[in-house]
VOGU-3710 file (C-alpha; in Angstrom, 3 decimals, decimal comma):
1> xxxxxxxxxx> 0,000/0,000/0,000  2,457/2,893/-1,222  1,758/6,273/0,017  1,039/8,095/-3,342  2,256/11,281/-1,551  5,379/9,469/-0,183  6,064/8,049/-3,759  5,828/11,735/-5,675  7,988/13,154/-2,800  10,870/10,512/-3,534
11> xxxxxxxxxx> 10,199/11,005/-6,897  11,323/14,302/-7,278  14,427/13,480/-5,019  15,094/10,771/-7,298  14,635/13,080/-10,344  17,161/15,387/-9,333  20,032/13,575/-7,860  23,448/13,350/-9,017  24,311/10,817/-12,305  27,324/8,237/-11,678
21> xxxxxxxxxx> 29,410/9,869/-14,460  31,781/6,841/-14,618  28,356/4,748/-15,798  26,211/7,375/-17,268  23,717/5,839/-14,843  21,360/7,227/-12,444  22,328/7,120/-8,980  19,863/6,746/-6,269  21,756/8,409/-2,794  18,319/8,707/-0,497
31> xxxxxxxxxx> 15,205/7,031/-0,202  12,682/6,253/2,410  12,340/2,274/3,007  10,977/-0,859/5,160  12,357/-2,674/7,676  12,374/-6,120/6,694  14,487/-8,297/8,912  17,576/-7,188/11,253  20,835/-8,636/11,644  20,931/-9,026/15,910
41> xxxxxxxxxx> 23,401/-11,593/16,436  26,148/-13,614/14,893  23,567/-16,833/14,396  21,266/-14,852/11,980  21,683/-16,391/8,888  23,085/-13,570/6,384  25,492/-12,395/9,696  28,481/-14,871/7,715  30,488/-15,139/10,751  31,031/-11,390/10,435
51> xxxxxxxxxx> 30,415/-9,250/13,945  30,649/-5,994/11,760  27,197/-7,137/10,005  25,359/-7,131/13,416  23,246/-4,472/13,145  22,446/-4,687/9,346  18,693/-4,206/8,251  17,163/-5,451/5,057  14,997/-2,875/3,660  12,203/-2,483/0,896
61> xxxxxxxxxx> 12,875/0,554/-0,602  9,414/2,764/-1,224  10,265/3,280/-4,758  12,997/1,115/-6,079  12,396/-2,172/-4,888  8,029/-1,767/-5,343  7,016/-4,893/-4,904  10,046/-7,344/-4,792  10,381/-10,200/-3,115  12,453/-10,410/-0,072
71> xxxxxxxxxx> 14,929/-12,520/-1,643  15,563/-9,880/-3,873  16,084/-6,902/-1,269  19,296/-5,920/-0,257  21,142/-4,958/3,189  22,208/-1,824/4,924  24,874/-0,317/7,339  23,977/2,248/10,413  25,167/5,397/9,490  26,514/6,081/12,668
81> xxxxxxxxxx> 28,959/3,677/14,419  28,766/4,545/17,638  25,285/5,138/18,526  22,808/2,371/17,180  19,130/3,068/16,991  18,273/-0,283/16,069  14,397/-0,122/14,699  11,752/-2,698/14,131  10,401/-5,145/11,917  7,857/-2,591/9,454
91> xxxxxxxxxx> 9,675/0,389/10,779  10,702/2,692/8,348  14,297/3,888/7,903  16,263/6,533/5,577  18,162/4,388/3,557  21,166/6,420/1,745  24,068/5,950/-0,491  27,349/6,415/1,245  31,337/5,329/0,753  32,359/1,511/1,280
101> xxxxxxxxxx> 36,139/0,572/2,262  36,652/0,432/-1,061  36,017/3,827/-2,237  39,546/4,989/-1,746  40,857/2,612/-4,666  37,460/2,768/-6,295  35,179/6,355/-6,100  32,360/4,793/-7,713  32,456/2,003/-4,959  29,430/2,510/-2,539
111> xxxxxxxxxx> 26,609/0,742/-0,244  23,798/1,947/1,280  23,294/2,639/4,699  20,047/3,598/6,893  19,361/6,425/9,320  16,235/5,929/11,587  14,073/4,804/12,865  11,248/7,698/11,482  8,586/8,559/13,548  5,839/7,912/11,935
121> xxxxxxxxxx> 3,188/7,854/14,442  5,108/10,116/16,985  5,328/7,475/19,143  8,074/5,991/21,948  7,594/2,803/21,670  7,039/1,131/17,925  6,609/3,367/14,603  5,372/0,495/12,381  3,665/1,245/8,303  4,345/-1,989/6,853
131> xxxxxxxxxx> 3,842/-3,042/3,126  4,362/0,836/2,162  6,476/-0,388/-0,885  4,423/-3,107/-1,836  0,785/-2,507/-3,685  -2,089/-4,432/-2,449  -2,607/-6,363/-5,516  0,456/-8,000/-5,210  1,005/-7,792/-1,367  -0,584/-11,505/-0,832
141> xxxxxxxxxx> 1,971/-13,065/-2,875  4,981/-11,787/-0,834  3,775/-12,174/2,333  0,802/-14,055/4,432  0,017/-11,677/7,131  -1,196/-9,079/3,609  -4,815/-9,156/5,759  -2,758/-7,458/8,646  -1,266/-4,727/6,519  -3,797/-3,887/5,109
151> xxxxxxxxxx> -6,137/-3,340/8,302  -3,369/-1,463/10,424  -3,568/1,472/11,461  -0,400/2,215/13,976  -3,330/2,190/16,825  -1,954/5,554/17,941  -4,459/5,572/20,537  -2,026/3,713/23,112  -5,412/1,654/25,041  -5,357/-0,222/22,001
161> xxxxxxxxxx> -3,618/-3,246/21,923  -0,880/-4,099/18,846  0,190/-8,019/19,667  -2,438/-9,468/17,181  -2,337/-6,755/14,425  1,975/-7,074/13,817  5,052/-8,731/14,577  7,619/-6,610/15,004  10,567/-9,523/15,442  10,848/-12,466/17,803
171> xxxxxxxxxx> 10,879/-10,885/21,544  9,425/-7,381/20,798  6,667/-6,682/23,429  4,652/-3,462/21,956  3,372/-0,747/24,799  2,026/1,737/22,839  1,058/3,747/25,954  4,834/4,789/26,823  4,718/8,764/27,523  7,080/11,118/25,511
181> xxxxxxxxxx> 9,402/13,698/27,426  8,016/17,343/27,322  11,058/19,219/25,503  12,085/22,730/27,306  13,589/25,229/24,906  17,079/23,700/24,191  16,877/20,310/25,762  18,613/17,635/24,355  16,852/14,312/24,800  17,411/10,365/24,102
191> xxxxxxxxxx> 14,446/8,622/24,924  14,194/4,128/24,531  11,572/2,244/23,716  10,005/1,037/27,376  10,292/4,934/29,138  14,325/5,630/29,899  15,421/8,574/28,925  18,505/11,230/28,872  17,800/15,068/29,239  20,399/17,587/28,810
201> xxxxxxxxxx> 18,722/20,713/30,283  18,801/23,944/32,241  17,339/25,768/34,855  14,600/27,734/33,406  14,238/31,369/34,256  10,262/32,389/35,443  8,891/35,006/33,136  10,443/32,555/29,688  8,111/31,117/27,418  8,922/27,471/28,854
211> xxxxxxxxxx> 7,995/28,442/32,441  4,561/27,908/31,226  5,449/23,948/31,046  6,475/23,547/34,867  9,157/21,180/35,921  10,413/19,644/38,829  13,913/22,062/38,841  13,576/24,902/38,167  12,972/26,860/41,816  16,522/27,655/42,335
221> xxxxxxxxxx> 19,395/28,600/39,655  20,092/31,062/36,984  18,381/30,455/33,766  20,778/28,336/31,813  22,235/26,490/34,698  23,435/23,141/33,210  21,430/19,905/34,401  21,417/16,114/33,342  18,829/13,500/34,078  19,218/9,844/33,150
231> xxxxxxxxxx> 15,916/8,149/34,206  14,762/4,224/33,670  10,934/3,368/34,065  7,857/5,460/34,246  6,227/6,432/37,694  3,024/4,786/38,437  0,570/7,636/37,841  2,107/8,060/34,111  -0,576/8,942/31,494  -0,114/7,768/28,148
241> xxxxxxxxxx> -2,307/10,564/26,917  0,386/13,020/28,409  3,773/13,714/27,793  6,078/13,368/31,150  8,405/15,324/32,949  10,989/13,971/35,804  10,129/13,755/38,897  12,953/12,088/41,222  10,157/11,333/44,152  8,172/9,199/41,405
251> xxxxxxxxxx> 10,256/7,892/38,863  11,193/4,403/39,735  15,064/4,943/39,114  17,069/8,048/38,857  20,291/9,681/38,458  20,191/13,654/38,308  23,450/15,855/38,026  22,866/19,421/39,323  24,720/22,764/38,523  22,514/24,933/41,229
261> xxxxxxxxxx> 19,216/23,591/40,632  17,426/22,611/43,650  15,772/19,214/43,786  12,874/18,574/46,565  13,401/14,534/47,417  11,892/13,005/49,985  14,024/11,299/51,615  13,058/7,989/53,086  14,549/8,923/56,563  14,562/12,563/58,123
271> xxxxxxxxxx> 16,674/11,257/61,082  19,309/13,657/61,388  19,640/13,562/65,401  23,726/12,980/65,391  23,995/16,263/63,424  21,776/18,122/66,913  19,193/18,440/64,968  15,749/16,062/63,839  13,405/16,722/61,048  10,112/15,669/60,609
281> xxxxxxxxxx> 9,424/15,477/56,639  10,977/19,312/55,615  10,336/20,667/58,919  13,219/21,605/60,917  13,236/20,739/65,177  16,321/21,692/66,885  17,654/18,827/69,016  20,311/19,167/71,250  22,848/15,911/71,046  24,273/15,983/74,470
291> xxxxxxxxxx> 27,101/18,654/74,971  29,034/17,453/71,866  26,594/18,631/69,102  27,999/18,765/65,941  29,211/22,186/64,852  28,838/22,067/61,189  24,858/20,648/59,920  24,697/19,671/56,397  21,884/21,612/54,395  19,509/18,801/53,695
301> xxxxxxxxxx> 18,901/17,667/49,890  15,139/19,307/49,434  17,065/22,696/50,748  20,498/22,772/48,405  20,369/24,881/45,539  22,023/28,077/44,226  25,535/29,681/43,367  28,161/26,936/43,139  26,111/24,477/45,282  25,662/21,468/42,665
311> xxxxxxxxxx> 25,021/18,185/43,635  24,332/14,441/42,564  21,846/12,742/43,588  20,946/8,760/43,067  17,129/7,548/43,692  15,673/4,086/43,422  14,075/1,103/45,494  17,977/-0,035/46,388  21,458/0,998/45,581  23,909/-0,869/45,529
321> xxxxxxxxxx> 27,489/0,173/45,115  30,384/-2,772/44,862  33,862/-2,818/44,374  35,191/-6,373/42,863  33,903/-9,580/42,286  31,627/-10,277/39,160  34,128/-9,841/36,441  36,752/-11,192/38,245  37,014/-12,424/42,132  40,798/-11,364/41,661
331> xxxxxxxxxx> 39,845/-7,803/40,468  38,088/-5,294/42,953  39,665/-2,544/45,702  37,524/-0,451/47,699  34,730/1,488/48,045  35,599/5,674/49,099  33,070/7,837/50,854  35,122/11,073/50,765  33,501/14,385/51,643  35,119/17,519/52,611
341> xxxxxxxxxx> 32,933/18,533/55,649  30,286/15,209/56,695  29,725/11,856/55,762  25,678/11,234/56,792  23,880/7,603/57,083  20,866/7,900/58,482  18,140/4,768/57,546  14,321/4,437/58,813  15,222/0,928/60,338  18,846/0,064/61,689
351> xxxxxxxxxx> 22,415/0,529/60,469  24,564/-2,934/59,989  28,114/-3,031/59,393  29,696/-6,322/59,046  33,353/-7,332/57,931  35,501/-10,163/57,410  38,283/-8,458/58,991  38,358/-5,665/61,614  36,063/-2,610/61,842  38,381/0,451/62,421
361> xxxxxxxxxx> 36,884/4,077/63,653  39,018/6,465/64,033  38,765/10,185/64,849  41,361/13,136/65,274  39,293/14,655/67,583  36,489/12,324/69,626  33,978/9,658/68,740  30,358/9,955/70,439  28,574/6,893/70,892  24,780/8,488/71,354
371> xxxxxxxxxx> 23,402/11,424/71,853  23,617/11,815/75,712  27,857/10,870/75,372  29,001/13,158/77,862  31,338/10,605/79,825  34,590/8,954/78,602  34,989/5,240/77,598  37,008/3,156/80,130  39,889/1,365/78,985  39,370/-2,465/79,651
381> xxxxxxxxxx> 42,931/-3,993/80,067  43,912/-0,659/82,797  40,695/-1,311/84,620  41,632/-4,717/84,871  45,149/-4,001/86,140  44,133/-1,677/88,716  41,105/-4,448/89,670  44,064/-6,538/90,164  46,177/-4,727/92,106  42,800/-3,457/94,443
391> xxxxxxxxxx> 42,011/-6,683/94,928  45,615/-7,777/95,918  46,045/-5,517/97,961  43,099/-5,642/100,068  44,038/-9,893/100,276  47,784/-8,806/101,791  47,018/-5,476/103,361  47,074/-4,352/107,124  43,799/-4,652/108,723  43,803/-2,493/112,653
401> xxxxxxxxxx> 41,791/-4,983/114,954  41,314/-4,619/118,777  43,767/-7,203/119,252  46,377/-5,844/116,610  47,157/-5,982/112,782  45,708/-8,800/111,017  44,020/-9,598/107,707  40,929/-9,798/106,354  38,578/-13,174/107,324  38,463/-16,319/105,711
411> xxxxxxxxxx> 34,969/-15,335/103,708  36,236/-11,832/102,173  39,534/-13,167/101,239  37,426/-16,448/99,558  35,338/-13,327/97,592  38,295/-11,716/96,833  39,900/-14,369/95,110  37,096/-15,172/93,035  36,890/-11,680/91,581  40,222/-11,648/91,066
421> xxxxxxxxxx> 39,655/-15,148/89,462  37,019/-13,221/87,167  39,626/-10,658/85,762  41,807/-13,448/84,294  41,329/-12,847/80,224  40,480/-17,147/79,811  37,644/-16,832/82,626  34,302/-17,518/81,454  32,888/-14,378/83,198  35,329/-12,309/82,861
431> xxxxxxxxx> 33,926/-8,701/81,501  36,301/-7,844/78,773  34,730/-7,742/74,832  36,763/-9,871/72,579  36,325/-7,469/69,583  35,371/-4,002/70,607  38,722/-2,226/71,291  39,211/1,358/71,995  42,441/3,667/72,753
//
């Protein structure tokens, strides 16, 4: 079913481009054509143990190959090496004329190559018009699903459903319903198939044109101020009808690199007691932590923003940060939490640490163990020695009776031996911790 509008536009590109001179022929260098099949891995059948053909599409040219049989179609390169776009079976590509590693021996020495996928039906997720190159009459012959062709519409209303109407390749799931990003004057976007996306934005001034399309970022900053967003997954109030903007608090997982822009999460805990403070979702409560409150308190996420304050900030149902294993057990170092002023952890349910080897804390100045820690830590093995020597002492020393000097009666010196019994580091109730050590 070839677009008659489609086929005069090509026609007049065809009309006027440049003549091979070395052949006297015409030269066809652009035309708009049909996804056929795709090269995806080295078992596909035309791959010929070749990685470089991975990739490859087989297209049906609107124009030149009308109505040919598949077997008769020929292959094309991406364009561009190092971004891929790979589209879908009855997606429709650019495909265009372009040097082969040949040309420099040989300038009439080309192959075609394909830009796309086009966006047909303006949507995210699948851009389908199959048999556009193929008439009706003759569409039966070359392939069975004709019927299917012929009926579809690109169901660019996204509550209908496209698994009976096409098939698009072997694992393809359609979701027509994926939202598009709203574009702010400027933006840069990459958007995929299933709702992840990269935006290279800015802070956007109030009083601009855009300002009438509110975002999530745009409180804080000079217009202009630089920000990136990667983001995987739609939020669970998306509406297909709608296009989306970021929102860190609802998008399932985020990355977002600030300049000055101030971002309002809500953070899963708002215990911040160790700092002398505690908040209660963004409002502040002064807490005193013993005597020792901290002197410098962090400006919390939902309230950093401005000149030279930029900040990164990773959001999503678990993190998880690892140094080693997985490519290779051998391969791996460590893990650096370096900040210049505070390190925070704060979680709604407990904290766990847990090592193979030893736990070291260490402090220039003094380590607090709760907020109340206004008394020092006692050094076990010095208590211990001065138990010792107490306890010794009172066995051997002096005691003034009525009758003269003597010593202490058979039942305190049986209790003292048994403390001092206790103090020995193999006793079984002897006090000291086998792995908590401090200076």
């Amino acid at each position: 079913m070839a677009n008659p509008n489609l086929s005069s536009l090509y026609s007049n590109i065809l009309s006027n481009a440049p003549k091979d001179y070395a052949r006297g022929a015409r030269q066809e260098t652009m035309e708009v054509a049909e996804v056929v099949d795709v090269i995806l891995d080295e078992n596909h059948e035309f791959a010929n143990d070749d990685p470089t053909n991975i990739g490859m599409v087989q297209v049906r040219r609107v124009i030149s190959d009308k109505n040919k049989k598949q077997s008769e179609l020929g292959w094309c390169r991406p364009l561009w090496p190092n971004g891929q776009s790979i589209p879908l079976i009855h997606e429709m590509v650019i495909a265009i004329m372009g040097p082969k590693n040949s040309s420099g021996i040989n300038y009439a020495a080309t192959r075609p190559y394909y830009i796309g996928p086009i966006g047909i039906w303006g949507l995210e997720n699948y851009n389908p018009l199959p048999g556009t190159g193929v008439d009706l009459s003759v569409l039966a012959d070359l392939d069975s699903n004709a019927k299917k062709y012929a009926s579809f519409t690109g169901n660019s209303n996204p509550g209908e459903t496209v698994s009976e109407d096409l098939e698009f390749g072997k694992t393809f799931e359609a979701k027509p319903g994926v939202q598009r990003a709203r574009p702010f004057e400027g933006d840069r976007l990459f958007e995929g198939r299933w709702g992840q996306s990269f935006r290279f934005t800015s802070k956007i001034a109030e009083g601009e044109p855009s300002a009438f399309h509110p975002n999530t970022w745009s409180t804080r900053g000079a217009s202009g101020d630089p920000l990136i967003i990667i983001r995987n997954g739609e939020a669970d109030d998306a509406d297909p009808e709608k296009s989306f903007v970021e929102d860190i608090n609802k998008d399932p997982s985020s990355i977002w690199i600030t300049s000055t822009q101030l971002i309002n999460l809500d953070l899963a805990s708002w215990n911040f007691k160790s700092y002398g403070m505690a908040l209660e979702g963004s409002e502040f409560c002064a807490q005193k932590a013993g005597d020792n409150p901290e002197t410098y308190v962090p400006k919390m996420p939902n309230n950093y923003g401005g000149d030279d304050k930029a900040q990164l900030l990773i959001k999503s149902d678990r993190v998880i940060i690892q140094a080693g294993e997985g490519r290779d057990k051998e391969v791996g170092d460590s893990i650096f939490l370096n900040a210049k002023k505070s390190i925070s952890l704060s979680g709604k349910g407990s904290i766990h640490l847990d090592s193979d080897g030893p736990v070291v804390v260490n402090s220039g100045d003094q380590i607090h163990l709760g907020l109340g820690s206004l008394e020092p830590a006692v050094l076990g093995d010095q208590l211990t020695n001065f138990m010792t020597e107490f306890l010794t002492g009172l066995m051997a020393g002096d005691l003034a009776t009525p009758v003269g000097i003597g010593l202490f009666g058979p039942g305190a010196q049986q209790t003292f031996s048994d403390l001092l019994a206790k103090l020995q580091p193999e006793a079984p109730g002897n006090f000291l911790c086998k792995k908590v050590k401090v200076e």
